[in-house]
C-alpha positions in Angstrom: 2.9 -16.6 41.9 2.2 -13.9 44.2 -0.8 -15.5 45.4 1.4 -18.4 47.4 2.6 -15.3 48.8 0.8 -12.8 49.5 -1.7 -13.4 52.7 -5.5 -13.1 52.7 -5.7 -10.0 53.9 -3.8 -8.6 51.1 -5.4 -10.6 48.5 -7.5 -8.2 47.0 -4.5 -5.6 46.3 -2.9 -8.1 43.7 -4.9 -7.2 41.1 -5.2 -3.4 40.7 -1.1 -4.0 42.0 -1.1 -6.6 38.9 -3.4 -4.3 35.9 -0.4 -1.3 37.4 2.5 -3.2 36.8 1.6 -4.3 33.7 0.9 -0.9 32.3 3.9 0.5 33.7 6.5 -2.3 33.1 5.3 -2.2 29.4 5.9 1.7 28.9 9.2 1.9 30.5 10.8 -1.3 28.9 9.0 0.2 25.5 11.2 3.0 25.8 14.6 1.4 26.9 14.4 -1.2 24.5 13.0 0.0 21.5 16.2 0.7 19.8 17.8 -2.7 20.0 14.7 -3.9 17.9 15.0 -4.6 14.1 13.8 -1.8 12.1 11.2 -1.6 9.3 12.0 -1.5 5.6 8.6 -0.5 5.0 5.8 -2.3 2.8 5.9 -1.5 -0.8 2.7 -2.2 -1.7 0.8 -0.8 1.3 -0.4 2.7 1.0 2.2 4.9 2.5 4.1 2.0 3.9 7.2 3.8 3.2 6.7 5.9 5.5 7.3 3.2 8.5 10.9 2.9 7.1 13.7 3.0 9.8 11.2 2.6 12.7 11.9 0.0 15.3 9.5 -3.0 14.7 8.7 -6.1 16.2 7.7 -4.3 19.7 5.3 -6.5 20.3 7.7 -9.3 21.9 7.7 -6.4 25.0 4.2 -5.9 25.3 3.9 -9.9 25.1 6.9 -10.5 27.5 5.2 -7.7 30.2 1.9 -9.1 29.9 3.5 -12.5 30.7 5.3 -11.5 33.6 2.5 -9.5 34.8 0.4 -12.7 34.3 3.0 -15.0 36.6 3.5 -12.6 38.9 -0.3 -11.3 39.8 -3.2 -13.9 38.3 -3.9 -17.0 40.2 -2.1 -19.7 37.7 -3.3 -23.2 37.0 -2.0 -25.3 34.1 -4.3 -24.6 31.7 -3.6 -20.9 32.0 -0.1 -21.9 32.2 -0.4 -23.5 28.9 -2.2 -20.5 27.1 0.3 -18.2 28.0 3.3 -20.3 26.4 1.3 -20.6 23.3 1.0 -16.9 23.3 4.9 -16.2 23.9 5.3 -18.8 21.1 3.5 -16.8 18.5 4.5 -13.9 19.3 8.2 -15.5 19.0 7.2 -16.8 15.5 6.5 -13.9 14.4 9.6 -11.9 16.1 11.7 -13.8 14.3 10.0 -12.7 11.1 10.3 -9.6 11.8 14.1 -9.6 12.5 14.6 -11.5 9.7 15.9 -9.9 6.4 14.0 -11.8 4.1 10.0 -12.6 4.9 9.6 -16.2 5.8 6.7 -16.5 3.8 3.1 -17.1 3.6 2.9 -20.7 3.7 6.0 -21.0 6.5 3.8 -18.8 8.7 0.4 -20.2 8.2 1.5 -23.7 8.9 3.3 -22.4 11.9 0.3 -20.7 12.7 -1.9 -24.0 12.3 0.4 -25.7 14.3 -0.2 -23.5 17.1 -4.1 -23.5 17.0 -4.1 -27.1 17.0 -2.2 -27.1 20.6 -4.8 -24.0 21.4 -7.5 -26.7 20.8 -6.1 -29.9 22.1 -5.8 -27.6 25.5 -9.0 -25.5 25.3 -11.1 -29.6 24.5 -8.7 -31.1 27.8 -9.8 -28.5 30.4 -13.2 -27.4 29.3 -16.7 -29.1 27.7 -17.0 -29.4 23.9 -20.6 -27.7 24.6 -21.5 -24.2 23.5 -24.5 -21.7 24.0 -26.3 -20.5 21.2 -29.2 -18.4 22.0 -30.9 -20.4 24.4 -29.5 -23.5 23.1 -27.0 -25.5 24.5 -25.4 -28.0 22.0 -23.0 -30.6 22.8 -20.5 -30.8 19.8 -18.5 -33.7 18.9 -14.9 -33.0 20.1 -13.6 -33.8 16.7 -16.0 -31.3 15.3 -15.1 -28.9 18.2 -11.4 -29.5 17.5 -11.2 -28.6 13.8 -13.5 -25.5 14.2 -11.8 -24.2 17.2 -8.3 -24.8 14.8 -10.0 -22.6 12.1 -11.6 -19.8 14.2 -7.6 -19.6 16.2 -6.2 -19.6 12.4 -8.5 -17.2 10.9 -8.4 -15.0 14.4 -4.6 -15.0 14.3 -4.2 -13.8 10.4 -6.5 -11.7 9.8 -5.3 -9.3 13.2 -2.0 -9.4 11.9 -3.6 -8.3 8.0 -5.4 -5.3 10.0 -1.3 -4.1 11.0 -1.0 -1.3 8.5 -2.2 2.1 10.2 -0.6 3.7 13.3 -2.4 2.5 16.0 -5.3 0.3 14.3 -5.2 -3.6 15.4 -3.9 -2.3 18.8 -7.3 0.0 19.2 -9.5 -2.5 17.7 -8.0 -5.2 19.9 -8.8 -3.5 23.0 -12.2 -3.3 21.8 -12.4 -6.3 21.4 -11.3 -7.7 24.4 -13.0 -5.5 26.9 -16.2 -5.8 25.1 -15.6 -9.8 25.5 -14.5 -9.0 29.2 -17.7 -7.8 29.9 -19.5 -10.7 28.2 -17.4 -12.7 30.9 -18.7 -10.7 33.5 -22.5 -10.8 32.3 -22.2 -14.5 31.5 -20.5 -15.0 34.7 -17.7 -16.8 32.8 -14.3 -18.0 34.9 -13.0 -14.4 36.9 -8.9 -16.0 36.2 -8.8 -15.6 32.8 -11.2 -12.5 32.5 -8.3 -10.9 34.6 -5.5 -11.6 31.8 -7.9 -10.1 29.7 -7.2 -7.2 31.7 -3.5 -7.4 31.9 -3.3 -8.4 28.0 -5.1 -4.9 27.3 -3.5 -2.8 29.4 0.1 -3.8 27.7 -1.3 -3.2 24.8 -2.6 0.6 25.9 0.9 0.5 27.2 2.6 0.1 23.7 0.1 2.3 22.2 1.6 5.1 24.1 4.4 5.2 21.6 2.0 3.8 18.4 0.0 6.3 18.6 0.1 8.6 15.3 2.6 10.0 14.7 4.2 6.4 15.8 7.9 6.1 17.2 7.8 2.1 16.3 5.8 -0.7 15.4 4.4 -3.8 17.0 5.3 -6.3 14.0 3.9 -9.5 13.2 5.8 -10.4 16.8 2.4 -8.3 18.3 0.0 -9.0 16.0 0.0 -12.6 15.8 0.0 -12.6 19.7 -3.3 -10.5 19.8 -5.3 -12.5 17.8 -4.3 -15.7 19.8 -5.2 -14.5 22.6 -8.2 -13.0 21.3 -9.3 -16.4 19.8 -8.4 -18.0 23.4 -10.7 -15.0 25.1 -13.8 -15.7 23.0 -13.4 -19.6 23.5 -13.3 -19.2 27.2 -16.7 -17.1 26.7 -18.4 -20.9 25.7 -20.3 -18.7 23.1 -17.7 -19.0 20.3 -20.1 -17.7 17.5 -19.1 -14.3 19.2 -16.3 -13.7 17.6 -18.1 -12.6 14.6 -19.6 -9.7 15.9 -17.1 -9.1 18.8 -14.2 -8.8 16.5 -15.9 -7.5 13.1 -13.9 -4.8 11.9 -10.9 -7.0 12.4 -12.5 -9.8 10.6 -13.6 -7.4 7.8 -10.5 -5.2 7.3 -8.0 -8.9 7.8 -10.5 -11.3 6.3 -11.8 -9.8 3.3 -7.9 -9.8 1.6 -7.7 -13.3 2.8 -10.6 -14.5 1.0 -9.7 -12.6 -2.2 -5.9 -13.9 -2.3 -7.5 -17.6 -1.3 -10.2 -17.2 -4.4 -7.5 -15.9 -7.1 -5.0 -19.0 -6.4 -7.4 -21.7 -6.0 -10.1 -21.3 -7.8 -8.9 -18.9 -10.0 -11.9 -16.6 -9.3 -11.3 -12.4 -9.1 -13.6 -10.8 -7.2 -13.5 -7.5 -5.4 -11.3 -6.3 -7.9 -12.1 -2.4 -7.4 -11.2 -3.2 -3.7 -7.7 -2.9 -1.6 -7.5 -4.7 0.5 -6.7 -5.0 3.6 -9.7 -2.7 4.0 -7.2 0.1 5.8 -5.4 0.9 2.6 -8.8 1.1 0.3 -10.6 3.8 2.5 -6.9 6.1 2.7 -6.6 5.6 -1.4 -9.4 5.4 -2.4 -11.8 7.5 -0.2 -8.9 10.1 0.9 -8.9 9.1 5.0 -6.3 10.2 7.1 -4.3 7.9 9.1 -6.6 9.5 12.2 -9.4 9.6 10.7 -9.3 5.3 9.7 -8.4 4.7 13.0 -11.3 6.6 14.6 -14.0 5.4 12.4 -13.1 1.8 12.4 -12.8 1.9 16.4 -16.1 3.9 16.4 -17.8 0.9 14.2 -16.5 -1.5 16.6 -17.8 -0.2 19.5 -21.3 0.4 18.7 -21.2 -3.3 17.6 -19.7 -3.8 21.1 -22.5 -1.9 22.4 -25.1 -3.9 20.7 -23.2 -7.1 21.4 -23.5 -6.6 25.3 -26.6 -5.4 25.5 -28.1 -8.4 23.2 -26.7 -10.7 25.4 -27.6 -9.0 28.9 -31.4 -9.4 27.3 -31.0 -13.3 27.0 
């Protein structure tokens, strides 16, 4: 919005103004709203998820709400931005709501919800940009149908299995981070659209932002209301990238620590197949029981994994 405003002179202050504001609006309404949010009854089957009882949860609808603002306010807006960031607020409404709700709405309400919401990410991502990709040195040209459904599944599979890695003080926010720079310097090597790579800015600083009061010992929690929002957007990110297949490596920890419960869950009720029995999952909770990692400790290691994939992801690509 600013940018209507703002003359050219002063162009070039919107966005460290913009990456400010968005830090700063998400720490202080953090802390002056935190108590109005629902609190926590704590998981009983997560390893010591008792011990989030009583704490505020669902702070992710202020992290989301900042970044939006922050995004109206300071990026240069077109509709297709537009439309990504209403997508976003919806998830992260979705799962607000299931937060502050007494009862969980379920795992069936909440996939189809979240289906419903990649399909939209898809039908927007296919009307403003080319169903080709990059793989290597290969561009293919996918049919859009094709396109659609796998850009449905890799927003589906993106949004649950960030919201499985929500267990451990300060772990999906961390790893999201991770992720998101590393795929902002993708952008920046590829020499992808500059408007979106600055959300990606904006997005991560809110969640630093909320991390300032996640951080272990945490003072509240981010909720399915966050965690659904990050992996949208992260989904959206990697799209924009045109080199989808990225994902994999850009966001492994997430997909391994989310993903591998998913799978097991999916295998035991329809095809009736145990695997991984010897396994907790989400991964979080099997290295804490079973291998005796602290809270710290799970958080540091997974981040430190991720980024020395990150590492090797950027420097891959820089080569081709």
């Amino acid at each position: 919005m600013l940018h209507f405003i703002v003359s050219h002179d002063y162009l070039s202050l919107l966005a460290p103004g913009g990456i400010l504001f968005a830090f700063i609006a998400t720490v202080f309404a953090t802390a002056g709203l935190c108590d109005f949010l629902p609190k926590d009854a704590g998981r009983e089957f997560a390893h010591d998820g008792k011990l989030s009882a009583g704490k505020p949860r669902g702070a992710g609808i202020i992290f989301v709400l900042a970044f939006t603002a922050a995004a109206l306010l300071f990026a240069p807006l077109n509709a297709e931005i537009v439309i990504y960031l209403i997508l976003t607020c919806i998830s992260m409404v979705t799962g607000f709501l299931d937060d502050a709700s007494q009862t969980s709405w379920g795992e069936f309400r909440k996939g189809f919800l979240d289906l419903c919401v990649a399909v939209l990410v898809a039908m927007t991502f296919l009307t403003y940009n080319s169903n080709e990709i990059e793989l290597l040195h290969m561009h293919l040209v996918i049919p859009k149908p094709a396109f659609a459904v796998l850009a449905v599944i890799l927003v589906w599979v993106s949004v649950n299995v960030t919201n499985c890695s929500d267990g451990v003080d300060g772990l999906s926010g961390t790893l999201t981070i991770i992720t998101l720079m590393t795929i902002y310097i993708l952008d920046r090597i590829l020499e992808a659209g500059q408007d979106f790579s600055f959300l990606i800015l904006l997005f991560a600083v809110c969640v630093l932002g909320y991390l300032w009061y996640n951080a272990t010992p945490s003072r509240l929690l981010m909720g399915d209301a966050g965690s659904r929002a990050m992996g949208l957007f992260i989904s959206i990110a990697i799209l924009k990238t045109g080199r989808p297949i990225l994902y994999i490596p850009v966001a492994l920890v997430l997909l391994l620590d989310g993903g591998l419960g998913l799978v097991k869950i999916s295998l035991i009720r329809i095809c009736k197949i145990h695997i991984m029995n010897h396994v907790r999952t989400p991964l979080h909770d099997h290295v804490r029981k079973v291998w005796g990692w602290s809270n710290t400790q799970t958080v540091y290691r997974f981040a430190i994994i991720q980024i020395v994939l990150a590492v090797a992801v950027v420097y891959g690509v820089g080569l081709l």
